[in-house]
PDBQT receptor file of N, H, CA, C and O in Angstrom, charges set to zero:
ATOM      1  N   UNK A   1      -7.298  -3.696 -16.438  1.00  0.00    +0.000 N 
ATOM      2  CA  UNK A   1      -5.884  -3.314 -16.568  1.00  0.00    +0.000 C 
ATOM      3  C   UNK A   1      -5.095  -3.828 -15.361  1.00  0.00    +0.000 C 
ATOM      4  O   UNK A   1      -5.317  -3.303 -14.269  1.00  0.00    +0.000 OA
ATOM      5  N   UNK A   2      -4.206  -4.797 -15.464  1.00  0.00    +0.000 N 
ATOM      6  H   UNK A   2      -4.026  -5.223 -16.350  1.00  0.00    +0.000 HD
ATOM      7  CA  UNK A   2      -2.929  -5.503 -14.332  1.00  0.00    +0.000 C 
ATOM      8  C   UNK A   2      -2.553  -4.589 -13.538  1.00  0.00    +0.000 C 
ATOM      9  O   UNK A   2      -2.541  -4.632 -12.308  1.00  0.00    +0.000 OA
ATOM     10  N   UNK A   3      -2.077  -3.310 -14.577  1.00  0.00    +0.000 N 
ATOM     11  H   UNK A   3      -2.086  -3.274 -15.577  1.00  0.00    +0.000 HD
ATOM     12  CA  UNK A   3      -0.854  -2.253 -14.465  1.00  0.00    +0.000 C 
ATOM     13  C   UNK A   3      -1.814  -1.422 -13.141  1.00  0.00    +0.000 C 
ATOM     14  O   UNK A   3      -1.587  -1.511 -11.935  1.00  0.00    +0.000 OA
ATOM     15  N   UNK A   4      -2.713  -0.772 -13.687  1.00  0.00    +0.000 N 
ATOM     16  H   UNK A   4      -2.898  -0.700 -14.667  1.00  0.00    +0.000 HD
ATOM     17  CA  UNK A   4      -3.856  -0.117 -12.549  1.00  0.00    +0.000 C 
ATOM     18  C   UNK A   4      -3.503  -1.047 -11.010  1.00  0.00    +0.000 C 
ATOM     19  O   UNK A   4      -3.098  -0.544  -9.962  1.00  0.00    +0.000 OA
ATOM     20  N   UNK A   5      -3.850  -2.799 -11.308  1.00  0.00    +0.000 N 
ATOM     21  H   UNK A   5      -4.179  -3.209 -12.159  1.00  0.00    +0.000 HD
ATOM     22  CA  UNK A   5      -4.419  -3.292 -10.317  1.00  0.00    +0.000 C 
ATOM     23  C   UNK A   5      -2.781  -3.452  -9.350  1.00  0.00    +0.000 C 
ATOM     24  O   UNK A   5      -2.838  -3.720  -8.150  1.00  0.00    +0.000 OA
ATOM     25  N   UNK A   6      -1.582  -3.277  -9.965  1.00  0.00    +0.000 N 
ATOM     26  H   UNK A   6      -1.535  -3.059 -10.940  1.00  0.00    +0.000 HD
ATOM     27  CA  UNK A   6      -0.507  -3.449  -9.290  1.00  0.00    +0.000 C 
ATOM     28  C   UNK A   6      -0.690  -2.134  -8.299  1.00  0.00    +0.000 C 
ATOM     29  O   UNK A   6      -0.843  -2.071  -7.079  1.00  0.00    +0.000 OA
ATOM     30  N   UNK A   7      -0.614  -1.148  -9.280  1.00  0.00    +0.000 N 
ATOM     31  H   UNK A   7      -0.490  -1.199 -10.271  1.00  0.00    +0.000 HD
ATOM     32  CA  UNK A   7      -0.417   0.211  -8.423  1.00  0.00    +0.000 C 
ATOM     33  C   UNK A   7      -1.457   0.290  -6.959  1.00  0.00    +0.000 C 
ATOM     34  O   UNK A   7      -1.278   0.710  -5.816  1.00  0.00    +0.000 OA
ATOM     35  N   UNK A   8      -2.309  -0.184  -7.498  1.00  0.00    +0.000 N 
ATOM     36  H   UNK A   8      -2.455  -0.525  -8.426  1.00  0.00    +0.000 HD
ATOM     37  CA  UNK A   8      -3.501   0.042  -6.345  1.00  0.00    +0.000 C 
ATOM     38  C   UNK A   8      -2.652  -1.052  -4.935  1.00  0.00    +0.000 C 
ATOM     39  O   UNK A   8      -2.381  -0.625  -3.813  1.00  0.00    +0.000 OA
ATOM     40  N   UNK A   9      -2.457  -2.106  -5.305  1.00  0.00    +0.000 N 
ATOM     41  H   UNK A   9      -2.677  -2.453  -6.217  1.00  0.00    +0.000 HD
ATOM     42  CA  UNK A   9      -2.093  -3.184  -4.440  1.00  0.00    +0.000 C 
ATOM     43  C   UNK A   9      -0.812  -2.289  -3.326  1.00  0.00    +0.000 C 
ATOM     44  O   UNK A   9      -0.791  -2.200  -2.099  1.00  0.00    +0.000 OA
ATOM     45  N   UNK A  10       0.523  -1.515  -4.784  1.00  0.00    +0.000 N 
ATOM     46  H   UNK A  10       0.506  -1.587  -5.781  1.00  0.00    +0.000 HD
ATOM     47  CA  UNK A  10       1.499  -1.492  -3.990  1.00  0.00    +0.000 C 
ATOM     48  C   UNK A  10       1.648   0.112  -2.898  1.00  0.00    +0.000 C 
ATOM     49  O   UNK A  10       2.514   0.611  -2.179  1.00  0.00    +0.000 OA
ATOM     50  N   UNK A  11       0.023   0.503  -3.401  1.00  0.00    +0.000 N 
ATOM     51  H   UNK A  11      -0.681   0.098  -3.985  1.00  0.00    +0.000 HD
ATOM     52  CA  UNK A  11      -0.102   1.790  -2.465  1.00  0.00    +0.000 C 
ATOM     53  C   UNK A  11      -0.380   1.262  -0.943  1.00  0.00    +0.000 C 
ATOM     54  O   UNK A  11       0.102   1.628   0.129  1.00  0.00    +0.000 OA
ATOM     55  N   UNK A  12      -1.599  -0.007  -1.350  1.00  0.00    +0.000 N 
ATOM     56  H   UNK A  12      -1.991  -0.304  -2.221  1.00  0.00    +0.000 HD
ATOM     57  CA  UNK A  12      -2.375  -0.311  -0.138  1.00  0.00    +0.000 C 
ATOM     58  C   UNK A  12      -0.889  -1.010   0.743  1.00  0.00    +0.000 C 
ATOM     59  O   UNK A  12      -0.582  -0.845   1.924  1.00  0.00    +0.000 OA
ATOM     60  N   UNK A  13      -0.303  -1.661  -0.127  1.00  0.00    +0.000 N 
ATOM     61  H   UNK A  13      -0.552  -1.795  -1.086  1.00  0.00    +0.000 HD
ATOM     62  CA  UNK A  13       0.718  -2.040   1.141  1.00  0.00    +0.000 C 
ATOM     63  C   UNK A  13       1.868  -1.513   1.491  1.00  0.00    +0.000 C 
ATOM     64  O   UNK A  13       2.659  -2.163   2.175  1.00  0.00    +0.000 OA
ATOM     65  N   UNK A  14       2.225   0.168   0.935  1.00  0.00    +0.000 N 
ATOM     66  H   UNK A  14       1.583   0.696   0.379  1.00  0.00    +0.000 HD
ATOM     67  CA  UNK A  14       2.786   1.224   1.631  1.00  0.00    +0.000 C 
ATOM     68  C   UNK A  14       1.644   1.662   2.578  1.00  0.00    +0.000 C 
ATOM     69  O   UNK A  14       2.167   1.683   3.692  1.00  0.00    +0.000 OA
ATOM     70  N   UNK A  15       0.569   1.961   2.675  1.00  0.00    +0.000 N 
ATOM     71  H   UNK A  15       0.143   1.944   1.770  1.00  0.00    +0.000 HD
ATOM     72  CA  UNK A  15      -0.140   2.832   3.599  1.00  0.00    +0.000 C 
ATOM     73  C   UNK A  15      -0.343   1.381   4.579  1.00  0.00    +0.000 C 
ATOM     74  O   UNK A  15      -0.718   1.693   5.709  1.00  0.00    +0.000 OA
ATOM     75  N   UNK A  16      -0.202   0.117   4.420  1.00  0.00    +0.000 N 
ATOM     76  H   UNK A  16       0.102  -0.136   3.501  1.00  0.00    +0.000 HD
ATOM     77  CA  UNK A  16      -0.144  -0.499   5.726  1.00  0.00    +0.000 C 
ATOM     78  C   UNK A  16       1.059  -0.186   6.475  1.00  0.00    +0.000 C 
ATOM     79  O   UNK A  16       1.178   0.092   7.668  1.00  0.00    +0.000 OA
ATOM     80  N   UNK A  17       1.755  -0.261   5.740  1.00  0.00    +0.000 N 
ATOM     81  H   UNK A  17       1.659  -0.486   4.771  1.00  0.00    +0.000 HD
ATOM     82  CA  UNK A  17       3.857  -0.296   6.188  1.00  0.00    +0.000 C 
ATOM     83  C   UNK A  17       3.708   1.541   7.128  1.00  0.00    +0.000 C 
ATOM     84  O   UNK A  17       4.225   1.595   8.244  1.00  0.00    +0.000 OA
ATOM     85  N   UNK A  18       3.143   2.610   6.673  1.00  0.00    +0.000 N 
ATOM     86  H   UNK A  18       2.723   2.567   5.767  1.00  0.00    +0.000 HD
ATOM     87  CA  UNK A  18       3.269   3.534   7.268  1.00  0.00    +0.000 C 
ATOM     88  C   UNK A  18       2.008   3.277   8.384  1.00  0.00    +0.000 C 
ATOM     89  O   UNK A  18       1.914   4.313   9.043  1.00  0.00    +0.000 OA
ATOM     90  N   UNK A  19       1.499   2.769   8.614  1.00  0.00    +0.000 N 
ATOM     91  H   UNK A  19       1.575   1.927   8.079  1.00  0.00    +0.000 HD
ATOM     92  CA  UNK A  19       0.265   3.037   9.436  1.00  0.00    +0.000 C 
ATOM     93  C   UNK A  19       0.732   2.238  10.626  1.00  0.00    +0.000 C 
ATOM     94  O   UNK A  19       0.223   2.523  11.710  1.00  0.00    +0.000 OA
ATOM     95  N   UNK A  20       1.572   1.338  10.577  1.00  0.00    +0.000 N 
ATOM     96  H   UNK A  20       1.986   1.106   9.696  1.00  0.00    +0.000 HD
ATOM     97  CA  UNK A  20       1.965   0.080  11.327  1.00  0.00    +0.000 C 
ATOM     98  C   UNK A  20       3.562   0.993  12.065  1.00  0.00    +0.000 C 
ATOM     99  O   UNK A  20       4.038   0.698  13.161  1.00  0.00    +0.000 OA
ATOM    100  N   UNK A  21       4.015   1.865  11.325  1.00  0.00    +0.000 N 
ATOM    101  H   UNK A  21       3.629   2.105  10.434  1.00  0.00    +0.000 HD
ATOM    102  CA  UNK A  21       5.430   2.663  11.611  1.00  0.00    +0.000 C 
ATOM    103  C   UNK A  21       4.769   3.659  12.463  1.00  0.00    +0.000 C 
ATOM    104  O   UNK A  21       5.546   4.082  13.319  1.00  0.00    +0.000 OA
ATOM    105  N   UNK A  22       3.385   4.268  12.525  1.00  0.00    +0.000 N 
ATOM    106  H   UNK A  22       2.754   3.924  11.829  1.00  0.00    +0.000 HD
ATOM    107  CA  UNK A  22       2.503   5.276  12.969  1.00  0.00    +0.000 C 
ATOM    108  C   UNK A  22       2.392   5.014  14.183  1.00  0.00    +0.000 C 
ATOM    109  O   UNK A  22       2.749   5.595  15.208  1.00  0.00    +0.000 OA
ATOM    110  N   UNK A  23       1.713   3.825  13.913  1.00  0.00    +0.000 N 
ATOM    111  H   UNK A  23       1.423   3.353  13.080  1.00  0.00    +0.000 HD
ATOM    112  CA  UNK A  23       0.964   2.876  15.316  1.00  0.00    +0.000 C 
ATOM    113  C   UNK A  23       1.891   2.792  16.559  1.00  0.00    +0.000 C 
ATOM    114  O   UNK A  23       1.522   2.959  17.722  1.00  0.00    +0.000 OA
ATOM    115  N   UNK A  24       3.272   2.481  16.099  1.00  0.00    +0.000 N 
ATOM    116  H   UNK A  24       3.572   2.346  15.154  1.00  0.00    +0.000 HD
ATOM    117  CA  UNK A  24       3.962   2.184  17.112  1.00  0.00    +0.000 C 
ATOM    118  C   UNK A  24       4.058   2.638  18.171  1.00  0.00    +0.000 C 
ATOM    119  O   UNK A  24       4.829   2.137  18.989  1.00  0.00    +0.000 OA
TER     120      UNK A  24
């Protein structure tokens, strides 16, 4: 399933975007 594999993608690159806002 695409739809699954989007969601998965656009979590992993919110939890980079917050982890990187964390880090600072």
């Amino acid at each position: 399933m695409p739809r699954l594999l989007n969601y998965i993608v656009a979590i992993y690159l919110i939890a980079i975007g917050l982890i990187g806002l964390l880090g600072r």
